[in-house]
Biopython code that builds the backbone (N, CA, C, O; Angstrom):
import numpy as np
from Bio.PDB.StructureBuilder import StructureBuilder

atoms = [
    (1, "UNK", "N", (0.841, -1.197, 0.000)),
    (1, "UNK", "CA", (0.000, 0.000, 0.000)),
    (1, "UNK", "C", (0.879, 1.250, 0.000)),
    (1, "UNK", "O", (1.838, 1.315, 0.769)),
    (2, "UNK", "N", (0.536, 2.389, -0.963)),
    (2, "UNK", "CA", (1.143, 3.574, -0.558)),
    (2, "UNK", "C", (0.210, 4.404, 0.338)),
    (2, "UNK", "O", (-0.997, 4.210, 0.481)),
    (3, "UNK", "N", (0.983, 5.395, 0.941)),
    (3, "UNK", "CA", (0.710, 6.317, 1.820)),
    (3, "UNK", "C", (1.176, 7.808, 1.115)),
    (3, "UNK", "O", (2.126, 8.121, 0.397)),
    (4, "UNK", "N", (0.211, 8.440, 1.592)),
    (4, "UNK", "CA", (0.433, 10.001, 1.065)),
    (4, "UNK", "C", (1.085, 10.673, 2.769)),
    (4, "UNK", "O", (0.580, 10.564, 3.886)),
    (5, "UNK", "N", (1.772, 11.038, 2.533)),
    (5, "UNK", "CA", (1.637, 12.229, 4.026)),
    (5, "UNK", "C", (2.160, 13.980, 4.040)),
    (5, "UNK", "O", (3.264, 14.370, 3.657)),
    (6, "UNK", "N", (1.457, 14.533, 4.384)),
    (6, "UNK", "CA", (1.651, 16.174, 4.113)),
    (6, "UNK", "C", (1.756, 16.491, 5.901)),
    (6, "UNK", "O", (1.207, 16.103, 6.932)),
    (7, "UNK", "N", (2.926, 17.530, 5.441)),
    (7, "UNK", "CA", (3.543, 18.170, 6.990)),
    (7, "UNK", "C", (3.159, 19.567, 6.761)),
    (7, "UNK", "O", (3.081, 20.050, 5.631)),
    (8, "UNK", "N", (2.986, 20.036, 7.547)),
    (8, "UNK", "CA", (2.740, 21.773, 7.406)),
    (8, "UNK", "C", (3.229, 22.390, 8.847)),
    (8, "UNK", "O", (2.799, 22.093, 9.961)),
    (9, "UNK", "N", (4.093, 23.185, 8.557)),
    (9, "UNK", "CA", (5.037, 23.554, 9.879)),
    (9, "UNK", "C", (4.844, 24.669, 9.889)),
    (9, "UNK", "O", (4.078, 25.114, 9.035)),
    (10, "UNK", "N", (5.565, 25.733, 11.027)),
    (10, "UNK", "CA", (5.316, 26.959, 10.816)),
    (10, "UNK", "C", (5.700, 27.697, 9.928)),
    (10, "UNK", "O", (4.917, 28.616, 9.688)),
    (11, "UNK", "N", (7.008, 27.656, 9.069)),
    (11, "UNK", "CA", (7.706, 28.286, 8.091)),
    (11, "UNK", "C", (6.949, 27.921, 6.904)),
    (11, "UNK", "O", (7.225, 28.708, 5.999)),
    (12, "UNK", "N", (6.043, 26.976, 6.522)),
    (12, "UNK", "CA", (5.254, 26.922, 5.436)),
    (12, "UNK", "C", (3.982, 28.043, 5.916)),
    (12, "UNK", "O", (3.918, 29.107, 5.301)),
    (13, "UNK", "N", (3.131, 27.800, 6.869)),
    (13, "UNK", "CA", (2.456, 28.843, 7.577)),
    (13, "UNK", "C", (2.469, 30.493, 7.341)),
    (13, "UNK", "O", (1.571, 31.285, 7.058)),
    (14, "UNK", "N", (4.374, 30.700, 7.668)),
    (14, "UNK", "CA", (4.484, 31.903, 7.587)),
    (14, "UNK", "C", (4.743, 32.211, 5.974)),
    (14, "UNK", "O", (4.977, 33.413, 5.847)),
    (15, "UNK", "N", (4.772, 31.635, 4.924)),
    (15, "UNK", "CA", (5.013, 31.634, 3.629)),
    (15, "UNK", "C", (3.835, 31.812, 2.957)),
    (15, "UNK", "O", (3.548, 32.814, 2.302)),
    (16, "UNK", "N", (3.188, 30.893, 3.108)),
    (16, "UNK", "CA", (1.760, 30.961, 2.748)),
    (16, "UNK", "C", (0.821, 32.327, 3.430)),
    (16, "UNK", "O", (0.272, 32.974, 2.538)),
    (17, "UNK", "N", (0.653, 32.664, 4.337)),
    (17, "UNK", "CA", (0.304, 34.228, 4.978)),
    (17, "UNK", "C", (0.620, 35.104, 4.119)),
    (17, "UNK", "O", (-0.193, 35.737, 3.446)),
    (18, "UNK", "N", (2.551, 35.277, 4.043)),
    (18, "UNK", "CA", (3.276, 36.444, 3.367)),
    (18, "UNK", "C", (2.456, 36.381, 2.025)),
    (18, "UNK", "O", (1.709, 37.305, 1.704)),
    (19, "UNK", "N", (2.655, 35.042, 1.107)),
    (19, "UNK", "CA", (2.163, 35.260, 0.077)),
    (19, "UNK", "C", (0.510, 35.506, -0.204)),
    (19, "UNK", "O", (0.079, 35.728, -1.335)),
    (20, "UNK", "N", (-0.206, 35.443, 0.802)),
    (20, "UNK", "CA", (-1.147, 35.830, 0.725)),
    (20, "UNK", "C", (-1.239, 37.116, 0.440)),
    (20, "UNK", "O", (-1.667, 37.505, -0.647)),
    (21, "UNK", "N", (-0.688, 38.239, 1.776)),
    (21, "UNK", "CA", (-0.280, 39.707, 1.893)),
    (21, "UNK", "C", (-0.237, 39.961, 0.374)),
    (21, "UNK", "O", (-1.138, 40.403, -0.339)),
    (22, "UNK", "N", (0.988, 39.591, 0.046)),
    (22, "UNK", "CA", (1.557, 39.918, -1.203)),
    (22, "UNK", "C", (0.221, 40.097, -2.640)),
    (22, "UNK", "O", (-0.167, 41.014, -3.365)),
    (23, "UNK", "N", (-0.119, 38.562, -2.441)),
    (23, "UNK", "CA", (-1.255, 38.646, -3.297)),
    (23, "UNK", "C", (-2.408, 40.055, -3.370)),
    (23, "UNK", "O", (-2.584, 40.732, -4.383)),
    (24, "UNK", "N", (-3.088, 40.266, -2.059)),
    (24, "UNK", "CA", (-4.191, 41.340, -1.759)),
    (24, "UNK", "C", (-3.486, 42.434, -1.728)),
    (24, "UNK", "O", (-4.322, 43.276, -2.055)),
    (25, "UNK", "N", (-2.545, 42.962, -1.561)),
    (25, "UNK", "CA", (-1.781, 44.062, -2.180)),
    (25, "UNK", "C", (-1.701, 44.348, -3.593)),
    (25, "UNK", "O", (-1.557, 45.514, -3.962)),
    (26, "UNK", "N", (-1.796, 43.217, -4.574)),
    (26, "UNK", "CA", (-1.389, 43.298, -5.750)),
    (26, "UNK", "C", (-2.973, 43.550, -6.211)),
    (26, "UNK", "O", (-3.193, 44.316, -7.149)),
    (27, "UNK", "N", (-4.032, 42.901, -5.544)),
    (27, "UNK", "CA", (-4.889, 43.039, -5.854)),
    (27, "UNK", "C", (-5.547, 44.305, -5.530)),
    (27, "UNK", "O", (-6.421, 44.504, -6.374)),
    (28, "UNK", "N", (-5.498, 45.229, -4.678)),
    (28, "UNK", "CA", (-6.150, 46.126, -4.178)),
    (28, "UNK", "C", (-4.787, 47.298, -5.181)),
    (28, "UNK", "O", (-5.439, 48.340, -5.252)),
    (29, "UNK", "N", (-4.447, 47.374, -5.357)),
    (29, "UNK", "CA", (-3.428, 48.455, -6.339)),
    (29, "UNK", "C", (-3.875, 48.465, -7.716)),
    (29, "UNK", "O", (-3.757, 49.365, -8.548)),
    (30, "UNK", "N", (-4.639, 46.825, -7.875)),
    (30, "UNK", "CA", (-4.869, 47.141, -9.714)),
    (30, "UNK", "C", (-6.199, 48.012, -9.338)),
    (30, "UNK", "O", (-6.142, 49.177, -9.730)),
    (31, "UNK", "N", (-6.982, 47.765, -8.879)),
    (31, "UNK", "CA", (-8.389, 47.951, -8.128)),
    (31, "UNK", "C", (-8.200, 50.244, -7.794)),
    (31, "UNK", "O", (-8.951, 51.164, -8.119)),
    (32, "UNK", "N", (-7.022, 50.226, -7.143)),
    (32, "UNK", "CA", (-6.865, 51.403, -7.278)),
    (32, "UNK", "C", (-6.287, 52.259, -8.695)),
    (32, "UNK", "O", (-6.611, 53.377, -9.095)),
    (33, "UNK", "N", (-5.435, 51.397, -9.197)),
    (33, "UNK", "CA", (-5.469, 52.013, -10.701)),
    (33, "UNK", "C", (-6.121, 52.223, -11.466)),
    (33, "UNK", "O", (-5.988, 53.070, -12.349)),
    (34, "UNK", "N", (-7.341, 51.182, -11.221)),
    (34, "UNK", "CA", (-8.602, 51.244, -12.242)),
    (34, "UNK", "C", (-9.198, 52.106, -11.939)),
    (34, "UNK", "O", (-9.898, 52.609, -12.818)),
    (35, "UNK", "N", (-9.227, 52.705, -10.572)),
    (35, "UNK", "CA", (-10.025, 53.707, -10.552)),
    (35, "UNK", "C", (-9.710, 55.390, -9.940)),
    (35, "UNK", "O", (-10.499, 56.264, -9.580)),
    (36, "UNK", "N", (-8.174, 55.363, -10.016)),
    (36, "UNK", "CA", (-7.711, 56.550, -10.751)),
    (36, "UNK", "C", (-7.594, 56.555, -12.005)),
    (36, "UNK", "O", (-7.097, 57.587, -12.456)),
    (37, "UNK", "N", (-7.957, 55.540, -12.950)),
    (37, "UNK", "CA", (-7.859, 56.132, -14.274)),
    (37, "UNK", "C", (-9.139, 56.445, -14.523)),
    (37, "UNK", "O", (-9.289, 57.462, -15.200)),
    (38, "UNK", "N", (-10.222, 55.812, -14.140)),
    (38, "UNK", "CA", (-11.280, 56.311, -13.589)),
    (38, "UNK", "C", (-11.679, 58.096, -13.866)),
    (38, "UNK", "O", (-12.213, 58.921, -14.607)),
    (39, "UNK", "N", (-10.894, 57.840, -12.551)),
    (39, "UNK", "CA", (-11.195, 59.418, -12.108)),
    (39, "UNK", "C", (-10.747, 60.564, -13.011)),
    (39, "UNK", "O", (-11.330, 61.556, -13.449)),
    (40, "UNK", "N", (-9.376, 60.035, -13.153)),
    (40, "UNK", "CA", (-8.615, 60.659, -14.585)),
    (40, "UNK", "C", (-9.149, 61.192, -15.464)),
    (40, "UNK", "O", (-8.804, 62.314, -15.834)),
    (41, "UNK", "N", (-10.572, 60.210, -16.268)),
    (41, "UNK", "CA", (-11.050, 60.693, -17.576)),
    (41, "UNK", "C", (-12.407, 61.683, -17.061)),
    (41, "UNK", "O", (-13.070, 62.119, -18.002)),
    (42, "UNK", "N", (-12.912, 62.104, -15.566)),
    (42, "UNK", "CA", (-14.108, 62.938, -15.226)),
    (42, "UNK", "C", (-13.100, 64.979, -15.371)),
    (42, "UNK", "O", (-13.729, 66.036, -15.421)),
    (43, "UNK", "N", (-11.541, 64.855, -15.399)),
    (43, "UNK", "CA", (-10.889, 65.888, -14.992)),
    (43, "UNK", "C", (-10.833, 66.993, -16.387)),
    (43, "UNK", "O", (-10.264, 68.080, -16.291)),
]
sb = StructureBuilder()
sb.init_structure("model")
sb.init_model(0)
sb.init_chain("A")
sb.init_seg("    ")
for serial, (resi, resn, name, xyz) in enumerate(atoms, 1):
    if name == "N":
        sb.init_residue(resn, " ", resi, " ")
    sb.init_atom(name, np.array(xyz, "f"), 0.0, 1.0, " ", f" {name:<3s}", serial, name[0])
structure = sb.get_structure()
C-alpha cells in the first residue's frame, strides 16, 4: 500500500500568509489604478 503524508510547519504557515499579503496588495493596487484612471477621464 502507498501512503500520502503532508507536513505543514510553521515556516510553510508563515510563507503561505506572506504570500497571501503579497497577493491582496497586488490586488487592491490594480483595483486602485482602475479607478484613478477612472477618475482621470471625469478631470
Amino acid at each position: 500500500m502507498r501512503q500520502l503524508a503532508i507536513q505543514i510547519n510553521s515556516d510553510m504557515l508563515i510563507m503561505a500568509l506572506f504570500a497571501a499579503i503579497v497577493a491582496s496588495l497586488g490586488w487592491a493596487m490594480e483595483k486602485a489604478a482602475a479607478i484613478a484612471e477612472e477618475n482621470s477621464q471625469f478631470v
